[in-house]
PyMOL Python script that loads the backbone (N, CA, C, O; Angstrom):
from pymol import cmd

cmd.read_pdbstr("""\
ATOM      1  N   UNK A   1      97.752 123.174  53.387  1.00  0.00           N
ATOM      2  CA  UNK A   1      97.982 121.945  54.118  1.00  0.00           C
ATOM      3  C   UNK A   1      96.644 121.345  54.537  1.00  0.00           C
ATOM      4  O   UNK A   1      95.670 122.066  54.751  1.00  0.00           O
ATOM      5  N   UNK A   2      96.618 120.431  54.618  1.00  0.00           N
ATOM      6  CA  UNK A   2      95.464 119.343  55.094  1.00  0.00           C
ATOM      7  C   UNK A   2      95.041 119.582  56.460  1.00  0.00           C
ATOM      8  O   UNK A   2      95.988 119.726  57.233  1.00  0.00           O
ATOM      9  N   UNK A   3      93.645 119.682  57.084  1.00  0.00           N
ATOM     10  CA  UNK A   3      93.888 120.067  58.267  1.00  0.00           C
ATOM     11  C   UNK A   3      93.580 118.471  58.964  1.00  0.00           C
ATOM     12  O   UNK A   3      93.082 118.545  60.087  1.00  0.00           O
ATOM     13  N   UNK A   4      93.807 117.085  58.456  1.00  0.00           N
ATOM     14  CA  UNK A   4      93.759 116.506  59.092  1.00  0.00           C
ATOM     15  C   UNK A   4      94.921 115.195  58.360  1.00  0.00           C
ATOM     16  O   UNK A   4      94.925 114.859  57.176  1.00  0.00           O
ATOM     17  N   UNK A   5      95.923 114.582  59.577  1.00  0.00           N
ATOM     18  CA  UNK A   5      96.914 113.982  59.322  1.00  0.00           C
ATOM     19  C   UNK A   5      96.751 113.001  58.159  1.00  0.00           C
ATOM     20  O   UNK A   5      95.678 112.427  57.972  1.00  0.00           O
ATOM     21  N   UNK A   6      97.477 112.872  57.629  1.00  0.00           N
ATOM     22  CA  UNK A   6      97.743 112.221  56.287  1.00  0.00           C
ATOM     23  C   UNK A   6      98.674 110.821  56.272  1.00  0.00           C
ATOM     24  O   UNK A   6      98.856 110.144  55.260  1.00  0.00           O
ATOM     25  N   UNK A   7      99.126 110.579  57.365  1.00  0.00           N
ATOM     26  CA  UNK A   7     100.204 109.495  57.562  1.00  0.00           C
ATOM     27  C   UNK A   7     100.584 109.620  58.849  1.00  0.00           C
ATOM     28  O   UNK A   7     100.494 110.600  59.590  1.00  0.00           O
ATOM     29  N   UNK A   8     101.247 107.970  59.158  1.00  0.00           N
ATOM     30  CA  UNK A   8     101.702 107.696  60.487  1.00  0.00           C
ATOM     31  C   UNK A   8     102.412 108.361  61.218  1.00  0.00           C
ATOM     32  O   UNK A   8     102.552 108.175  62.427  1.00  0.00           O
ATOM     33  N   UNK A   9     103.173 109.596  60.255  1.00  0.00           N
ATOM     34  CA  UNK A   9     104.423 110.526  60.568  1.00  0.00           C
ATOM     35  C   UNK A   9     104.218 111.646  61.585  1.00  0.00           C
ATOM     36  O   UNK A   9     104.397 112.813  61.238  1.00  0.00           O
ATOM     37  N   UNK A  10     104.027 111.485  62.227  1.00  0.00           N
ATOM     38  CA  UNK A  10     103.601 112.505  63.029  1.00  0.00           C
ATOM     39  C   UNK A  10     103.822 112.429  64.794  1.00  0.00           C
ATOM     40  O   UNK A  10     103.453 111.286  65.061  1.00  0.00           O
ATOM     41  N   UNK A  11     104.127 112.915  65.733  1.00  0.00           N
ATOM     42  CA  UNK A  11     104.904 112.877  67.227  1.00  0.00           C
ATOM     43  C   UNK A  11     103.470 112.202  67.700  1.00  0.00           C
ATOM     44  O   UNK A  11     102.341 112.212  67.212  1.00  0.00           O
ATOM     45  N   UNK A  12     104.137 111.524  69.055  1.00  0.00           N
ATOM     46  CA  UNK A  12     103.123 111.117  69.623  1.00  0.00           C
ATOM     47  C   UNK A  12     102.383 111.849  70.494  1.00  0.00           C
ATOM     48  O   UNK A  12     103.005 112.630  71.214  1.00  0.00           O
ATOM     49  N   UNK A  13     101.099 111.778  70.609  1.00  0.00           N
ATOM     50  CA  UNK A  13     100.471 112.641  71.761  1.00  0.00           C
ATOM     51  C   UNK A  13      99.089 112.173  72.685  1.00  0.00           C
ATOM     52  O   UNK A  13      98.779 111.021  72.384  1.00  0.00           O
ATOM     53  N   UNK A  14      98.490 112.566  73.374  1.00  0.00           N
ATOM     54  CA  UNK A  14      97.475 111.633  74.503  1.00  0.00           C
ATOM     55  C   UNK A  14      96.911 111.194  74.075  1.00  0.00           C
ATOM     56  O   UNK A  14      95.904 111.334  74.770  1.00  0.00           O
ATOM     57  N   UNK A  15      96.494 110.256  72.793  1.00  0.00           N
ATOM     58  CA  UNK A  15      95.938 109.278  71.955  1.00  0.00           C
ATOM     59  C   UNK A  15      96.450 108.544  71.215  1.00  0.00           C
ATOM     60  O   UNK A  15      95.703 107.913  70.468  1.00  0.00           O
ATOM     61  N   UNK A  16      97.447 108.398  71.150  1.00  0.00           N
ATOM     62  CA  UNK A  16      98.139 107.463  70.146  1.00  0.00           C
ATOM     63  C   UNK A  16      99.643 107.982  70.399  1.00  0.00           C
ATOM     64  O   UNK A  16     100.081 109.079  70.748  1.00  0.00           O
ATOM     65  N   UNK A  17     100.300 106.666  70.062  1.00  0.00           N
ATOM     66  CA  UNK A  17     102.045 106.856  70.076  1.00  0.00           C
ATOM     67  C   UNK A  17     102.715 106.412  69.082  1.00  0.00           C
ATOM     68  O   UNK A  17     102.356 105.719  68.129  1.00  0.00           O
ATOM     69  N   UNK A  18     103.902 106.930  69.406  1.00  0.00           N
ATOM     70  CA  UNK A  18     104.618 106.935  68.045  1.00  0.00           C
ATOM     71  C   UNK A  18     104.377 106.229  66.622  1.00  0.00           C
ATOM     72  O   UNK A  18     104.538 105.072  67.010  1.00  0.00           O
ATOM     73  N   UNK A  19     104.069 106.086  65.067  1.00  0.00           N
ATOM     74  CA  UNK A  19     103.788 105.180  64.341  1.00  0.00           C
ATOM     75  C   UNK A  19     102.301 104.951  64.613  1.00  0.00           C
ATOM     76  O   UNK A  19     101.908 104.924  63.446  1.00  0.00           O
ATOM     77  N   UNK A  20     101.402 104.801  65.225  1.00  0.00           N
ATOM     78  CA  UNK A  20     100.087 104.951  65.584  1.00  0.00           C
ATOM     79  C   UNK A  20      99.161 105.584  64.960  1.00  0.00           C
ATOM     80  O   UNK A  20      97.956 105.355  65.054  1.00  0.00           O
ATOM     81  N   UNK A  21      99.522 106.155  64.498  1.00  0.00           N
ATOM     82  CA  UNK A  21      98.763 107.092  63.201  1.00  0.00           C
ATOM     83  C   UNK A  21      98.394 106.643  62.022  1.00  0.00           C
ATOM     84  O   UNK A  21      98.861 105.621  61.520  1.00  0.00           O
ATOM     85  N   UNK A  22      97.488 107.406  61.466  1.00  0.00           N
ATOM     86  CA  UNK A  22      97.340 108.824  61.595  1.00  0.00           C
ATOM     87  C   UNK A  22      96.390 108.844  62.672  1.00  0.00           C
ATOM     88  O   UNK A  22      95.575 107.954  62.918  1.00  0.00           O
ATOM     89  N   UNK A  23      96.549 109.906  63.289  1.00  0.00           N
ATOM     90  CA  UNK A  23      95.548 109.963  64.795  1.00  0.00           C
ATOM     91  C   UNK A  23      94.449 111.998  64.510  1.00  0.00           C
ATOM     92  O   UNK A  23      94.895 113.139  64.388  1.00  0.00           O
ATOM     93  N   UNK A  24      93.815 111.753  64.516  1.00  0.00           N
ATOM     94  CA  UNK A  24      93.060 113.461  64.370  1.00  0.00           C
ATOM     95  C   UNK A  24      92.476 113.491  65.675  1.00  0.00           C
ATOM     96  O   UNK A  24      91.769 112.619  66.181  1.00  0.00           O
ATOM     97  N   UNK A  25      92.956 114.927  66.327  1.00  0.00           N
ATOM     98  CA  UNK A  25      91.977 115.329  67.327  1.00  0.00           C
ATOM     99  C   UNK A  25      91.047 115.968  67.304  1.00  0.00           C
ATOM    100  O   UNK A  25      91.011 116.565  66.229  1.00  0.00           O
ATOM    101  N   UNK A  26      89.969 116.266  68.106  1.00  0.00           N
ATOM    102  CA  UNK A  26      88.823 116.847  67.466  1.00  0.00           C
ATOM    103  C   UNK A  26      88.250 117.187  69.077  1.00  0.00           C
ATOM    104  O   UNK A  26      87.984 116.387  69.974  1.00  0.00           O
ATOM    105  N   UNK A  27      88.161 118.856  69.067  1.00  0.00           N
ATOM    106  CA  UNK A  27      87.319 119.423  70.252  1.00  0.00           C
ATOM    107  C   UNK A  27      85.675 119.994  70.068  1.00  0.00           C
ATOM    108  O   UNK A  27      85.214 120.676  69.153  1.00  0.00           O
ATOM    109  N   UNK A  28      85.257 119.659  70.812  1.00  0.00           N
ATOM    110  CA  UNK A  28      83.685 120.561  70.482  1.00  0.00           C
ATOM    111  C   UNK A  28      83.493 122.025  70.484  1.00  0.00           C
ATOM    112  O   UNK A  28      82.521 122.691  70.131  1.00  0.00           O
ATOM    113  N   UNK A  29      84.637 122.374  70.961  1.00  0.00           N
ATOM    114  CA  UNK A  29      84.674 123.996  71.220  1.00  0.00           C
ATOM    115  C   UNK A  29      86.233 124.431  71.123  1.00  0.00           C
ATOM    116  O   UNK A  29      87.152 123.663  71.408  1.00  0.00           O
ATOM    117  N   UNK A  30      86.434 125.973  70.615  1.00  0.00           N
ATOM    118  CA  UNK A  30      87.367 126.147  70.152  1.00  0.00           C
ATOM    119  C   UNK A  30      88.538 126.371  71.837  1.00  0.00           C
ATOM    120  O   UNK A  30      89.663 125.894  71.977  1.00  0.00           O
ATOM    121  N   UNK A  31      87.861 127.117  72.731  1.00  0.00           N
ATOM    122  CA  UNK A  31      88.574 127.048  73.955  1.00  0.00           C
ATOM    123  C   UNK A  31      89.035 125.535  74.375  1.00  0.00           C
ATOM    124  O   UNK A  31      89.986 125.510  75.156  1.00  0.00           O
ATOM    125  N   UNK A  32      88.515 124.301  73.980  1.00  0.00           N
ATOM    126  CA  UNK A  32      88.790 122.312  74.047  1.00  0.00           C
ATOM    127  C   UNK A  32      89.820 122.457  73.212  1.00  0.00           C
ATOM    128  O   UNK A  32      90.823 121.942  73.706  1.00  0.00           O
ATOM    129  N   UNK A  33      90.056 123.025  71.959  1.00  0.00           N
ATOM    130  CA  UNK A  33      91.405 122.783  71.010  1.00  0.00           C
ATOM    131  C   UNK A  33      92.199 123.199  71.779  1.00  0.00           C
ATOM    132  O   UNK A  33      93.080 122.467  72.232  1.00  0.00           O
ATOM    133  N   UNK A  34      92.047 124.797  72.194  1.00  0.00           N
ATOM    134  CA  UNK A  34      93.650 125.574  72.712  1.00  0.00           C
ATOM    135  C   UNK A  34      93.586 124.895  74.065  1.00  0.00           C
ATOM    136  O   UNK A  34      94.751 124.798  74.451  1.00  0.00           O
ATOM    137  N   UNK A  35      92.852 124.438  74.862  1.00  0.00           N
ATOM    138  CA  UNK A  35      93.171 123.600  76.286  1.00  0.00           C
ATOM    139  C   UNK A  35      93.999 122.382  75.439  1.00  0.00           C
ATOM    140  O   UNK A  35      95.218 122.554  75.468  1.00  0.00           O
ATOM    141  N   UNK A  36      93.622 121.379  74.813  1.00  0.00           N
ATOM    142  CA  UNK A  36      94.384 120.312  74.391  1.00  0.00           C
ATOM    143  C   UNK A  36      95.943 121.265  73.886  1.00  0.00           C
ATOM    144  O   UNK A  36      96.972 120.848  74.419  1.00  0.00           O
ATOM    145  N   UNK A  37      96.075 122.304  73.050  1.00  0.00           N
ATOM    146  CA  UNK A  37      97.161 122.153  72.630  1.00  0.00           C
ATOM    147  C   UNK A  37      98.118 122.642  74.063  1.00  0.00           C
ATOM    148  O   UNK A  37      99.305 122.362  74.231  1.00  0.00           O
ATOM    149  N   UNK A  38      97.288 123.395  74.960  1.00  0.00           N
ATOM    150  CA  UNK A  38      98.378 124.047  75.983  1.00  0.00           C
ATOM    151  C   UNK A  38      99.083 122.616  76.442  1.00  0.00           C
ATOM    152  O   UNK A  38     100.278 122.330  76.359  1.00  0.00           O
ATOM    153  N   UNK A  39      97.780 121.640  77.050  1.00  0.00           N
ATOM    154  CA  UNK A  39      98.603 120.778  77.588  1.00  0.00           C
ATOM    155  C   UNK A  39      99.751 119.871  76.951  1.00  0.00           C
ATOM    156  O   UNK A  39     100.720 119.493  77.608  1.00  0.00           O
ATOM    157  N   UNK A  40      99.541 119.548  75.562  1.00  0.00           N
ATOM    158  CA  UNK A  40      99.886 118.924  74.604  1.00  0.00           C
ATOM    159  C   UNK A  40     101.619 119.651  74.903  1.00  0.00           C
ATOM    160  O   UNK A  40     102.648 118.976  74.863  1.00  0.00           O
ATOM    161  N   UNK A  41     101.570 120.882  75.141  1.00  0.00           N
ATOM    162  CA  UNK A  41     103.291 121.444  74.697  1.00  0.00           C
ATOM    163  C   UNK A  41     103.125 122.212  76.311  1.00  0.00           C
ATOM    164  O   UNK A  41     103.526 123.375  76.306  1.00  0.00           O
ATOM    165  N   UNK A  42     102.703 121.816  77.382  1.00  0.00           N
ATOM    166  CA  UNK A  42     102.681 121.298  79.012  1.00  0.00           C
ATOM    167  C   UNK A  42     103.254 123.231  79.212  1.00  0.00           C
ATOM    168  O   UNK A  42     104.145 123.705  79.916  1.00  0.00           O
ATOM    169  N   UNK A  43     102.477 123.767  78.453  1.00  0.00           N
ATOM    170  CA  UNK A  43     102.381 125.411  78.887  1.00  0.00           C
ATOM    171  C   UNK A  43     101.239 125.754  79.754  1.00  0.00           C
ATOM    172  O   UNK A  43     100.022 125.588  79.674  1.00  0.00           O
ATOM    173  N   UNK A  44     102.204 126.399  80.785  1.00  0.00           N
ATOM    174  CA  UNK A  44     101.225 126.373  82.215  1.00  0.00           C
ATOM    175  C   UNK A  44     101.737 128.286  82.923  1.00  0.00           C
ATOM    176  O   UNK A  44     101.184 128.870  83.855  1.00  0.00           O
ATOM    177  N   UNK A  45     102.573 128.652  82.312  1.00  0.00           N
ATOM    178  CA  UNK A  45     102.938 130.090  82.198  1.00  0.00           C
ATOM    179  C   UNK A  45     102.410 131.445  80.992  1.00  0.00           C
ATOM    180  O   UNK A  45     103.140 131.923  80.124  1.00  0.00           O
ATOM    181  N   UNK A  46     101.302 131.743  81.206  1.00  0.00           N
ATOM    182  CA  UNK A  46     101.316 132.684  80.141  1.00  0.00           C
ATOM    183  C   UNK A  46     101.941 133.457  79.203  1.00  0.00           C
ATOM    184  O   UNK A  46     101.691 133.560  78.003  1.00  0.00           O
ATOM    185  N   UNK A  47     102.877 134.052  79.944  1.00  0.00           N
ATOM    186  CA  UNK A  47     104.242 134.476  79.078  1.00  0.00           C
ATOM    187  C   UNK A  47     104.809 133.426  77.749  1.00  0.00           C
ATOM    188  O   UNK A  47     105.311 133.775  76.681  1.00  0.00           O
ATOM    189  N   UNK A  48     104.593 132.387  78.132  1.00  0.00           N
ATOM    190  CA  UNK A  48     105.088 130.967  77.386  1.00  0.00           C
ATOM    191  C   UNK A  48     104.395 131.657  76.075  1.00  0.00           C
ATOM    192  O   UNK A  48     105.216 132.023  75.234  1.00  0.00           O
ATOM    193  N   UNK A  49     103.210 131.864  75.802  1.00  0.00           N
ATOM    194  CA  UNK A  49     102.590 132.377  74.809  1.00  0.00           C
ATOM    195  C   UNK A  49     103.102 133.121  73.960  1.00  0.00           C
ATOM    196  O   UNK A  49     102.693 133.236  72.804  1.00  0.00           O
ATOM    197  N   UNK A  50     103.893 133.607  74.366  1.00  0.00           N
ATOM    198  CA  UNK A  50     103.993 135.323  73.177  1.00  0.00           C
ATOM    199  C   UNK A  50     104.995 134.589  71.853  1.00  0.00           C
ATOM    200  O   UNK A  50     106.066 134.043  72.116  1.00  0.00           O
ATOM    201  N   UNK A  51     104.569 134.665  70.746  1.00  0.00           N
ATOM    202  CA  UNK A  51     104.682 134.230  69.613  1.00  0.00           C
ATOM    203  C   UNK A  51     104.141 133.008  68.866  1.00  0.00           C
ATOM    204  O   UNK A  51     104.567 132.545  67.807  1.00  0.00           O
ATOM    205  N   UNK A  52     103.126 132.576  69.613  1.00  0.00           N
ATOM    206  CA  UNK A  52     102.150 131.014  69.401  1.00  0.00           C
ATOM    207  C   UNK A  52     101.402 131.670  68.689  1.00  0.00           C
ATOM    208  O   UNK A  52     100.866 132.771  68.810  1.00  0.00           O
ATOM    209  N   UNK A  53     101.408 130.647  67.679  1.00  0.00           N
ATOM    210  CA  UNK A  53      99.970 131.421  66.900  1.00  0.00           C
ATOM    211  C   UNK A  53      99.493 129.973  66.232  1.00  0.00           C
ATOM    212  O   UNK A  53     100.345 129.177  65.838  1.00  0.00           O
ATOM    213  N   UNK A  54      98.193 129.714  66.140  1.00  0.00           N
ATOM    214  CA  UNK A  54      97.678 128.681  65.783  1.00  0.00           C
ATOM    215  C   UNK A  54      96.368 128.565  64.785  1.00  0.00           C
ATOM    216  O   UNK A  54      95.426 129.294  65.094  1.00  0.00           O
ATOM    217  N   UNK A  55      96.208 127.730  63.628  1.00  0.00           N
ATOM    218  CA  UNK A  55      95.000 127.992  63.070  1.00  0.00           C
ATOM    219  C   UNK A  55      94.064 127.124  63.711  1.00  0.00           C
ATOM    220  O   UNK A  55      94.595 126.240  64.384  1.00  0.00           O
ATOM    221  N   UNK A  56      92.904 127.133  63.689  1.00  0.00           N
ATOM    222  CA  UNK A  56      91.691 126.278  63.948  1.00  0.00           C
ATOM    223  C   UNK A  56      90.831 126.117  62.807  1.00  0.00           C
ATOM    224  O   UNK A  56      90.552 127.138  62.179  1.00  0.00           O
ATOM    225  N   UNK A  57      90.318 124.912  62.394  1.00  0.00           N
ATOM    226  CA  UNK A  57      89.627 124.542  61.605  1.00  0.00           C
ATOM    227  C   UNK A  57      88.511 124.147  62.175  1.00  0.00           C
ATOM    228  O   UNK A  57      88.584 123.847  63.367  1.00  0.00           O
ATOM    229  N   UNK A  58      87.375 124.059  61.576  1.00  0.00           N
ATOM    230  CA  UNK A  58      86.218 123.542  62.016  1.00  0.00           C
ATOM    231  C   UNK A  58      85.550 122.809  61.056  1.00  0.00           C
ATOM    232  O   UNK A  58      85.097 123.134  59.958  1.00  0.00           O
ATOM    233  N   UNK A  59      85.568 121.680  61.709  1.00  0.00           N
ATOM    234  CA  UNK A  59      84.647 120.330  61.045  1.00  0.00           C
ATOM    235  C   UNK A  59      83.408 119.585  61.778  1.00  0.00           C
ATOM    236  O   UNK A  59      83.386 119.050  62.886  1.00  0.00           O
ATOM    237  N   UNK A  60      82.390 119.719  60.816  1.00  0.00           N
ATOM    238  CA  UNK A  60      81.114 118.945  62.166  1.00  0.00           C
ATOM    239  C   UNK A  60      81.413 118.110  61.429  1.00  0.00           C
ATOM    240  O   UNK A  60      81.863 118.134  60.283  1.00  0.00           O
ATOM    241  N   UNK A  61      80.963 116.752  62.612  1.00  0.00           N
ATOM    242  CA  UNK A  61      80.741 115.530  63.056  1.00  0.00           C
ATOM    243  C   UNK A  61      79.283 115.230  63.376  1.00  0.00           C
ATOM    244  O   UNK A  61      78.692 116.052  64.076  1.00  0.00           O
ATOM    245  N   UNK A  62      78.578 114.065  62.914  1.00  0.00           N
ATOM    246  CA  UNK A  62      77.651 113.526  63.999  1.00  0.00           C
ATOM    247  C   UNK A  62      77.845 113.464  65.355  1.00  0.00           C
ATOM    248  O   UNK A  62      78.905 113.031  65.808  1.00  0.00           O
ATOM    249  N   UNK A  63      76.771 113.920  66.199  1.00  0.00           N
ATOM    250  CA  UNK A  63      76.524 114.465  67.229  1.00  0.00           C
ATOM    251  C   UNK A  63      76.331 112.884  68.034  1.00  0.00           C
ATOM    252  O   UNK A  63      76.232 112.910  69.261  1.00  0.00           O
ATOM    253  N   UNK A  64      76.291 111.753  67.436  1.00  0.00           N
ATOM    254  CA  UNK A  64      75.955 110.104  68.400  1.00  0.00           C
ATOM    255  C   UNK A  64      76.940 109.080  67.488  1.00  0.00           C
ATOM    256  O   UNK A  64      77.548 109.573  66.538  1.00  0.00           O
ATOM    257  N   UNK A  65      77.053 107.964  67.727  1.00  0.00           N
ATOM    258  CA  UNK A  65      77.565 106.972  67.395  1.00  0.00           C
ATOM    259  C   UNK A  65      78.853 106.657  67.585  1.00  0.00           C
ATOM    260  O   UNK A  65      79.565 105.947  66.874  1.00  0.00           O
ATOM    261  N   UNK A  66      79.108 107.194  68.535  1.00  0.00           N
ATOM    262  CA  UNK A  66      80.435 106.875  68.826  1.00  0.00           C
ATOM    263  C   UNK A  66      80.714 105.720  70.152  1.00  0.00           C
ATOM    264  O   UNK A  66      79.835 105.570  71.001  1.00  0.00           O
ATOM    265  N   UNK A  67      81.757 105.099  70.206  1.00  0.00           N
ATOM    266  CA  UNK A  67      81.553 104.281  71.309  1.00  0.00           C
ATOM    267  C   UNK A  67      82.316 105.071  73.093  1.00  0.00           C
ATOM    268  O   UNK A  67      83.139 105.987  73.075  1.00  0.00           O
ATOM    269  N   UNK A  68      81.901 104.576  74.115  1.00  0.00           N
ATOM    270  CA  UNK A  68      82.443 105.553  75.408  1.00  0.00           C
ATOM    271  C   UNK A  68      83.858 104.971  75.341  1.00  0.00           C
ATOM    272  O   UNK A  68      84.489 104.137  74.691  1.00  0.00           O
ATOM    273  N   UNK A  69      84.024 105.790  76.288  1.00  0.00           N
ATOM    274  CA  UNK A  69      85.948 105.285  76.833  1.00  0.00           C
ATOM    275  C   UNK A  69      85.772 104.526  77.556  1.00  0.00           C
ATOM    276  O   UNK A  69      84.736 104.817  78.154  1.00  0.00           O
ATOM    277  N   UNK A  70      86.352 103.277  78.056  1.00  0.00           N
ATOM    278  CA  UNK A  70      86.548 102.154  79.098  1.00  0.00           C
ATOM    279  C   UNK A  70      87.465 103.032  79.615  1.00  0.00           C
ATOM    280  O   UNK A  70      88.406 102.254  79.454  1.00  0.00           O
ATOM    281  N   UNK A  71      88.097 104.202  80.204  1.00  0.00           N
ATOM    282  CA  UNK A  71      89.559 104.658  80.603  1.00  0.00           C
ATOM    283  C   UNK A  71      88.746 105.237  82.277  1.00  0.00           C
ATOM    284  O   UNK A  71      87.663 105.822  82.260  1.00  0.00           O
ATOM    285  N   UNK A  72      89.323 105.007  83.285  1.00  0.00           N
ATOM    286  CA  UNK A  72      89.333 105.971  84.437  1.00  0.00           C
ATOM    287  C   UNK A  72      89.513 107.360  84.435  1.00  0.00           C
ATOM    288  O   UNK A  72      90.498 107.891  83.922  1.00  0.00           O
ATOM    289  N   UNK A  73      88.782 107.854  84.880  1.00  0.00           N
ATOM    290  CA  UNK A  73      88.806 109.488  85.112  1.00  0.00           C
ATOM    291  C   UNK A  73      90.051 109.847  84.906  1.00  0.00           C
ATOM    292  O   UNK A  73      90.342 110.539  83.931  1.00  0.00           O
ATOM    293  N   UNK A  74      91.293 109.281  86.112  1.00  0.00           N
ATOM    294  CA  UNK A  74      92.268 109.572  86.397  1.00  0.00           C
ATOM    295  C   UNK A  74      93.384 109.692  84.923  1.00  0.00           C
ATOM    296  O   UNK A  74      94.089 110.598  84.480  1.00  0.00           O
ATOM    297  N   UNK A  75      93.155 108.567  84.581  1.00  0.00           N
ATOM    298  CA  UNK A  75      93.742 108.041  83.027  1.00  0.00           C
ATOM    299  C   UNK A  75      93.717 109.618  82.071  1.00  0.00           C
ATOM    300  O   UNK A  75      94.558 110.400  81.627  1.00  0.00           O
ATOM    301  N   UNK A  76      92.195 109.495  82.092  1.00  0.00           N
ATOM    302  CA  UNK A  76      91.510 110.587  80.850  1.00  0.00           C
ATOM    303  C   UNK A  76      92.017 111.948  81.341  1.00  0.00           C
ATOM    304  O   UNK A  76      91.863 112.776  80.443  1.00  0.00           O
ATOM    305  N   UNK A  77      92.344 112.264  81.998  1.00  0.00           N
ATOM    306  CA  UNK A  77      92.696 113.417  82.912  1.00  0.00           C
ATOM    307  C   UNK A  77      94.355 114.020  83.415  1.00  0.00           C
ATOM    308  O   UNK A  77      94.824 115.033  83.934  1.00  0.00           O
ATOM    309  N   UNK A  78      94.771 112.891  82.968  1.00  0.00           N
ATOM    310  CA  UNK A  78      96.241 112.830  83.398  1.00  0.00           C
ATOM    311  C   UNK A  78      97.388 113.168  82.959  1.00  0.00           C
ATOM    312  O   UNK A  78      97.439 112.976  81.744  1.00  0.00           O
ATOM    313  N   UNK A  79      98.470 113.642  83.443  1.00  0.00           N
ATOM    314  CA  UNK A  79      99.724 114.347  82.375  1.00  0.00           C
ATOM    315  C   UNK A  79     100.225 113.120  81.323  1.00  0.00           C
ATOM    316  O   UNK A  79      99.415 112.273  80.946  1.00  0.00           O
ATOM    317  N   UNK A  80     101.731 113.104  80.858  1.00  0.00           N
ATOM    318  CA  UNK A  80     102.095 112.315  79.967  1.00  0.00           C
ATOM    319  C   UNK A  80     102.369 111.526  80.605  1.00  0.00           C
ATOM    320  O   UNK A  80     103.112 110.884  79.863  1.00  0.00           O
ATOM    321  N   UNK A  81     102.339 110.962  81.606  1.00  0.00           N
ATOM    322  CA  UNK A  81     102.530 109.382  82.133  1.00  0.00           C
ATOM    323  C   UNK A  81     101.607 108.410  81.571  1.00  0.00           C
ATOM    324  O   UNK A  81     101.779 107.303  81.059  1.00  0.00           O
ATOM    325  N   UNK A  82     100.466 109.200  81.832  1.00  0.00           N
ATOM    326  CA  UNK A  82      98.818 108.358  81.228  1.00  0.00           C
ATOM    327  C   UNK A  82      99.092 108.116  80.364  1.00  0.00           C
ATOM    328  O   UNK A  82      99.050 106.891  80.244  1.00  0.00           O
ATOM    329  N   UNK A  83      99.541 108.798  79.163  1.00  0.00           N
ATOM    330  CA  UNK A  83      99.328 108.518  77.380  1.00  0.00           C
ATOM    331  C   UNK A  83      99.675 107.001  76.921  1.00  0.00           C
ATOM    332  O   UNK A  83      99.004 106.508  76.015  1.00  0.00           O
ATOM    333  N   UNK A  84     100.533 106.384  77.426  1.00  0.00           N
ATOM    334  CA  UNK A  84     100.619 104.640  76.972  1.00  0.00           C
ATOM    335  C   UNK A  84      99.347 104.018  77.667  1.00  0.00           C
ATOM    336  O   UNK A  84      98.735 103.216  76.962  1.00  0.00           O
ATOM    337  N   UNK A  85      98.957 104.198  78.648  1.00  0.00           N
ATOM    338  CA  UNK A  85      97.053 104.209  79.364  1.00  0.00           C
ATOM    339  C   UNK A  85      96.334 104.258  78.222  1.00  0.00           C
ATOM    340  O   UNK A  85      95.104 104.279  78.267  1.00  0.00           O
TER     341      UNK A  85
END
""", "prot")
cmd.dss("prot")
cmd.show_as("cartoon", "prot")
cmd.util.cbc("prot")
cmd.orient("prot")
């Protein structure tokens, strides 16, 4: 499988919504992926864990050229209420 989305088909999540796609997330560190996915599926119980299993891929990127977020802390930081934010 592709490790990066291929079409609009895909659930919505804190960057893009439904049809919005294709959307790729991308952490700098592998502990930034599994924080995004805990929150992503709002697991906040350890136990929740036992049978998760996940691959990680790793892709570098240029390290500049990207543009900042116009978003508030609060926004960037926030459960699924934020995500249409």
């Amino acid at each position: 499988m592709p490790f990066l989305w291929q079409s609009a088909a895909q659930p919505e999540a804190r960057w893009h919504g439904t049809g919005d796609g294709p959307a790729n997330y991308f952490a700098d560190t592998p502990v930034g992926a599994w924080a995004e996915f805990l929150r992503h599926e709002e697991i906040t119980d350890p136990a929740d864990l036992a049978g998760v299993r996940r691959s990680l891929w790793v892709v570098e990127l240029p390290d500049s050229g990207y543009a900042t977020a116009a978003l508030s802390q609060r926004v960037m930081t926030g459960g699924l209420a934020t995500y249409p934010t």
